[in-house]
C-alpha positions in Angstrom: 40.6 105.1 44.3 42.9 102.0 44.1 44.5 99.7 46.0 48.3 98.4 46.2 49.5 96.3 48.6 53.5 95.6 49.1 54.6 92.5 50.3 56.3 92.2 53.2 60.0 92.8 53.0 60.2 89.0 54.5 59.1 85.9 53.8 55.2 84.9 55.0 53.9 81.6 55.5 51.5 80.8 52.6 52.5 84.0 51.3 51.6 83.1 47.7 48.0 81.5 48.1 47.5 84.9 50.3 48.3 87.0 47.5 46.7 84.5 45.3 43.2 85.3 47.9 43.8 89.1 47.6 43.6 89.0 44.3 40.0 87.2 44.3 39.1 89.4 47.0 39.9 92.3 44.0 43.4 93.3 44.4 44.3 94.5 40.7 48.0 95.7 41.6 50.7 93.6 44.1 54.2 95.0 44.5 56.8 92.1 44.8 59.4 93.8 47.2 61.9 91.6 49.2 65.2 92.6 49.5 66.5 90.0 50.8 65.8 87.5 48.1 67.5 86.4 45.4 66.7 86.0 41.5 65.6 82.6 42.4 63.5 82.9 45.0 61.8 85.7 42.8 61.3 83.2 40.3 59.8 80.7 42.5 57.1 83.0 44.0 55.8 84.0 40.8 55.7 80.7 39.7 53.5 79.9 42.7 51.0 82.8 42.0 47.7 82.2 39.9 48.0 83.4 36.6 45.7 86.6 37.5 47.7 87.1 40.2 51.2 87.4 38.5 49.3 90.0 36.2 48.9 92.0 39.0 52.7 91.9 40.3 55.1 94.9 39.9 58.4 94.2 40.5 61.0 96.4 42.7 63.8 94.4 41.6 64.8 91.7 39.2 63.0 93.9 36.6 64.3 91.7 33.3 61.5 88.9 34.6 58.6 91.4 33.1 60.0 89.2 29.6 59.8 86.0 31.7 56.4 86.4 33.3 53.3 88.3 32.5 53.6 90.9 35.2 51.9 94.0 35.4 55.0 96.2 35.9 58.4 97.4 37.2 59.2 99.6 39.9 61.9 102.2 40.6 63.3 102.6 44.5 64.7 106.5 44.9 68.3 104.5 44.6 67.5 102.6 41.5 65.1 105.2 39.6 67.0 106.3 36.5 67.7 109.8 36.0 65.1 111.4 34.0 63.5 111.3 31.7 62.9 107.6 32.1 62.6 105.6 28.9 58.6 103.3 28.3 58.6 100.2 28.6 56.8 97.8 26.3 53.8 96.1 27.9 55.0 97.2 31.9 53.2 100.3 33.9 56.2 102.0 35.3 56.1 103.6 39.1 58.4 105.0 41.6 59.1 106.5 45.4 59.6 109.6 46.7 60.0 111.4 50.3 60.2 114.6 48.6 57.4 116.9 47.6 59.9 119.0 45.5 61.2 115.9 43.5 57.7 116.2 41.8 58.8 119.3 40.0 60.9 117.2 37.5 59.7 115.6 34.8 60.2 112.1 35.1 58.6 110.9 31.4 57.3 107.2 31.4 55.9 107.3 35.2 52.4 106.0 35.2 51.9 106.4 38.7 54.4 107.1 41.9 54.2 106.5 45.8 54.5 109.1 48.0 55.9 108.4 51.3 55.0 108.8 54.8 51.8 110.3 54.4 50.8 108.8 58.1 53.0 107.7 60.8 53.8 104.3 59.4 52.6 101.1 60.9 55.4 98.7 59.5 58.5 100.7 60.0 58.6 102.2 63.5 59.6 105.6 64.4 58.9 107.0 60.8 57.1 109.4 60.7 54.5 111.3 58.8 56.8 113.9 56.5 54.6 116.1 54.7 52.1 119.3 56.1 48.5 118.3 54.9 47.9 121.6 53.1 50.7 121.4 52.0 50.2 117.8 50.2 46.8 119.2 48.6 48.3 122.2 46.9 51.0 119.8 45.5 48.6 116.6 44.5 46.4 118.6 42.4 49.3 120.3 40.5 51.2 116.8 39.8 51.2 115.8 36.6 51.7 112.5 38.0 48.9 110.3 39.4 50.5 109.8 43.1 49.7 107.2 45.1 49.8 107.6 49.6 51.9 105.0 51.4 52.7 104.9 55.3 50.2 104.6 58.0 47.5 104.0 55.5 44.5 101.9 57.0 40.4 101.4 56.1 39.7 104.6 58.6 42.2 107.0 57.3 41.5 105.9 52.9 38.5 108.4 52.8 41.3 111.1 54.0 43.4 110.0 51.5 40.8 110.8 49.2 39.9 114.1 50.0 43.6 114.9 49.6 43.8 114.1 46.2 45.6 110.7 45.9 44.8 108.7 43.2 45.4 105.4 45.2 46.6 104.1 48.6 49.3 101.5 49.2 49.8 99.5 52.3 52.2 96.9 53.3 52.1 97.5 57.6 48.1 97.3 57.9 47.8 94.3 55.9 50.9 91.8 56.6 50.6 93.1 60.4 46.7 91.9 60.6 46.0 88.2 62.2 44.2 87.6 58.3 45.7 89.8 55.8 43.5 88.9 53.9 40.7 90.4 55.4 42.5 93.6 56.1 43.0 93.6 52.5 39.3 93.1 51.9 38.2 95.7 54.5 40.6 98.1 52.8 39.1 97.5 49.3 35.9 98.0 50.4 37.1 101.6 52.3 38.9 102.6 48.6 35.9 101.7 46.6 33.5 104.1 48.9 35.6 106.9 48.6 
């Protein structure tokens, strides 16, 4: 089972030697989402990673800097997703979002992995809460043709649930950029995804 992290939607202190720590810690996937930036400031925070780091970035917006850096891949929000089928990309994974288990039914092409959201109640948005009947999300899971990946509430003691109900991978943004050390909480989350 894999990891992704999200960054916060805001700026953190030392953000980019954070991510840069995750990464060494064994983070192989970061998603760079901040709606609040700008092109620029984009620019400038991948220009701060470590080069193993940036190839670990997907990018929710600004998705014409996969030709500028060496990122990992682009990512479609429910607003910005394409209609499908949605075209490959050369040298870019390609994921997306949904809050819907019936939006799974269509065939969305070039997808190589999408989030599925709030499997938990989440920890970083408050008041959302967890959408989807857990019998429900197994039946689904294992007739997806795409590999999904559970975001909201996720944390170390819940991944091994995760697991059991067929997720491919777990992404966090709430458990790790709410911890004291993120980086730790990243760590202690690795370590829960690679024993399940």
């Amino acid at each position: 089972m894999h990891l992704v992290v999200i960054t916060s939607p805001t700026s953190m202190p030392h953000e980019s030697s954070l991510c840069n720590r995750m990464h060494q810690a064994g983070l192989k996937r970061l998603h760079l989402r901040k709606p609040d930036w700008n092109r620029a400031d984009a620019c400038s925070f991948l220009s701060r990673l470590d080069p193993g780091t940036l190839r670990t970035v997907v990018l929710h917006d600004w998705h014409e800097l996969a030709t500028d850096f060496p990122v990992k891949g682009i990512h479609y929000t429910e607003r910005s997703r394409p209609r499908p089928p949605l075209p490959p990309k050369d040298n870019v994974t390609i994921s997306s979002a949904f809050h819907d288990l019936q939006q799974l039914d269509v065939k969305y092409g070039a997808l190589d992995y999408a989030f599925l959201s709030p499997i938990f109640d989440s920890i970083s948005k408050a008041g959302y809460q967890a959408a989807f009947d857990l019998d429900d999300l197994t039946t689904c899971i294992a007739a997806c043709t795409i590999p999904l990946v559970a975001l909201g509430g996720i944390t170390a003691a819940n991944i091994p649930q995760v697991k059991r109900l067929g997720f491919s991978g777990a992404a966090v943004l709430g458990s790790v950029w709410s911890s004291s050390d993120p980086v730790v909480a990243c760590t202690e989350l690795l370590t829960a995804c690679a024993a399940s």
